[in-house]
C-alpha positions in Angstrom: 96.3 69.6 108.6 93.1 71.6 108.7 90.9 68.7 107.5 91.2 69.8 104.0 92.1 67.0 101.4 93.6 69.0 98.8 96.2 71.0 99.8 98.0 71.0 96.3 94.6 72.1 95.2 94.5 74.9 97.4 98.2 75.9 96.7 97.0 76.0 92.6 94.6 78.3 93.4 96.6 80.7 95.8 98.8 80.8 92.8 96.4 81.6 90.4 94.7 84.0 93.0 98.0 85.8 93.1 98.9 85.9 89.2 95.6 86.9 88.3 96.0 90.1 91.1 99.2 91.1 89.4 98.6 90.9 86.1 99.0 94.6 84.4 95.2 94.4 82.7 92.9 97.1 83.7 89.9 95.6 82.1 88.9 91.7 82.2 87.0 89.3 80.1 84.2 88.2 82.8 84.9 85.0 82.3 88.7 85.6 83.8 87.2 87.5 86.6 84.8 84.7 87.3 87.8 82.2 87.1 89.5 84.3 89.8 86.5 84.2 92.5 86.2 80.5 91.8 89.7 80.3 92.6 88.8 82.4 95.4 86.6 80.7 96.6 88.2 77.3 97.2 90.7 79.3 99.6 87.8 80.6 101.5 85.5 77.4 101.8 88.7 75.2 102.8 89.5 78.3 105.3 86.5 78.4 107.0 86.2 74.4 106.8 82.7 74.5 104.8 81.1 76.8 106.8 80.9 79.5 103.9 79.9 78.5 100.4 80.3 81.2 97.4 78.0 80.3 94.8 78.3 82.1 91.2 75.8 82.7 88.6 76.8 84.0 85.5 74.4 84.5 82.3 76.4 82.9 79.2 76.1 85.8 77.3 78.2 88.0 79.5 81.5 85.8 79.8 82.8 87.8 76.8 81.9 91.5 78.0 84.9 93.4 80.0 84.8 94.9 82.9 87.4 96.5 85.7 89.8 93.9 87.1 89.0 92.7 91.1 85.9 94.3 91.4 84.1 91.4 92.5 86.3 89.7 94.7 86.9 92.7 97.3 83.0 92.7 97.6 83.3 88.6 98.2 85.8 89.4 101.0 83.8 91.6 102.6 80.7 89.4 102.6 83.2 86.9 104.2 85.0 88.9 106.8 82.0 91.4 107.5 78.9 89.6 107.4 79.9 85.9 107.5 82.8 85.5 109.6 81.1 84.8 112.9 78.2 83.1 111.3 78.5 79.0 112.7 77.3 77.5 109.6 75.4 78.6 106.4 77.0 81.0 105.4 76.4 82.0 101.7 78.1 84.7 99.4 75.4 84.6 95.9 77.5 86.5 93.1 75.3 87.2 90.1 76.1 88.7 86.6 73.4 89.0 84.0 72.2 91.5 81.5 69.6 93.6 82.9 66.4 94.3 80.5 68.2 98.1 79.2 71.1 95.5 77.7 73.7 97.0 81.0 75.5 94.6 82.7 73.8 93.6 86.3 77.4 92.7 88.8 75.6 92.0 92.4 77.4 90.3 95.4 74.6 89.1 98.4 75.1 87.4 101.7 73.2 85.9 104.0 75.5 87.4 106.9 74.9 89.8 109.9 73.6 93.1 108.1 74.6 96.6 108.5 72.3 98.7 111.1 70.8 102.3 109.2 73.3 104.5 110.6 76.3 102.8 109.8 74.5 101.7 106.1 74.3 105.4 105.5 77.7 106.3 106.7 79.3 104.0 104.4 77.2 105.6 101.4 78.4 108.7 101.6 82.0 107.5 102.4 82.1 106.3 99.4 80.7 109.5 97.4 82.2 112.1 99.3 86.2 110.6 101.3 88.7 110.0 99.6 90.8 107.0 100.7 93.6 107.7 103.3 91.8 111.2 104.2 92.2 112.2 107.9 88.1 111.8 107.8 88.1 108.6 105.4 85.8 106.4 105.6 86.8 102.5 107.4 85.0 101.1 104.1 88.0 101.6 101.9 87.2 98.5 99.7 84.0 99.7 99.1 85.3 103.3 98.5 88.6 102.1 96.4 85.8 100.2 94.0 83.4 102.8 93.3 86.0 105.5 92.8 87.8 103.1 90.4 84.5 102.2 88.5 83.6 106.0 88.2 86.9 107.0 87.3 86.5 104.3 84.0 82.6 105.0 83.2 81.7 107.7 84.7 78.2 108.4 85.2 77.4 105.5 83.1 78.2 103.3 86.7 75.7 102.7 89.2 76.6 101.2 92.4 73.8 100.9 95.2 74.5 99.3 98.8 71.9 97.2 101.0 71.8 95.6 104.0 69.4 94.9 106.8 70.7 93.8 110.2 70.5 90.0 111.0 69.8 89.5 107.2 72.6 90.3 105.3 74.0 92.8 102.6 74.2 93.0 98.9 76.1 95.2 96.7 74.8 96.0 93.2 77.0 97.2 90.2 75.4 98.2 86.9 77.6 99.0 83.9 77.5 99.1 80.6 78.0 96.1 78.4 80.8 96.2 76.7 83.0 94.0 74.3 85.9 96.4 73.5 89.7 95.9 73.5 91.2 95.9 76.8 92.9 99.4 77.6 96.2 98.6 79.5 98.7 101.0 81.2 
């Protein structure tokens, strides 16, 4: 119908997407949360008939580390719907994990979108600080502000999560954490 040739594909992966986002876990092999943007991913690409491509790259020896369940893929969607959306063709989401140099884990989501101008940049920084979702004065950036609160709620001020964007040359949100290969904590 849409020019896409596997719609029993797709209809796996909508599944999958939708398991995965139900599931009770609150932390995730990276592997599983790399599984789930891939999945992700094929919806998107077949939605927006090739015109966006989400390309992962993920160390090897991360895979087994845990981190905080759909932390990635609301930062995907943004790139999409935010920065990529209007964009006619080459549109590119880059979502990297790696092990930075201090042996913390590196999560960074980058397009190759529209940008966000300086005011509106800093207005979304200190939304996510400072609102608190659904507040009378919250912040329209509630993905961004649901994720950091989450993340700093679990590791406190062992998180890091820096926002950057110039107009006209896209955006990129980086997550440090630290590594970590403990049980998952569920409940």
């Amino acid at each position: 119908y849409h020019e896409c040739d596997d719609v029993a594909g797709l209809t796996v992966a909508l599944s999958n997407v939708l398991r995965y986002a139900v599931k009770g876990e609150n932390l995730v092999l990276i592997q599983d949360e790399v599984n789930y943007i891939r999945e992700y991913a094929k919806i998107i690409e077949c939605r927006f008939f090739g015109r966006i491509r989400i390309c992962l790259y993920i160390e090897e020896s991360v895979k087994e580390h845990r981190i905080a369940k759909l932390i990635l893929q609301p930062l995907v969607e943004n790139a999409v719907f935010h920065g990529l959306e209007t964009k006619l063709s080459g549109g590119k989401v880059d979502v990297k994990i790696s092990t930075r140099e201090d042996g913390r884990l590196q999560l960074s989501v980058e397009d190759n979108g529209c940008g966000i101008g300086q005011e509106r940049l800093d207005e979304i920084r200190r939304s996510m600080i400072y609102d608190e979702i659904g507040s009378e004065n919250g912040s329209q950036s509630v993905g961004l502000v649901n994720i950091y609160q989450r993340l700093k709620l679990l590791y406190g001020e062992e998180m890091g999560m820096e926002l950057e964007s110039r107009r006209g040359q896209g955006t990129r949100v980086t997550i440090t954490l630290p590594a970590g290969k403990e049980e998952v904590k569920n409940g």
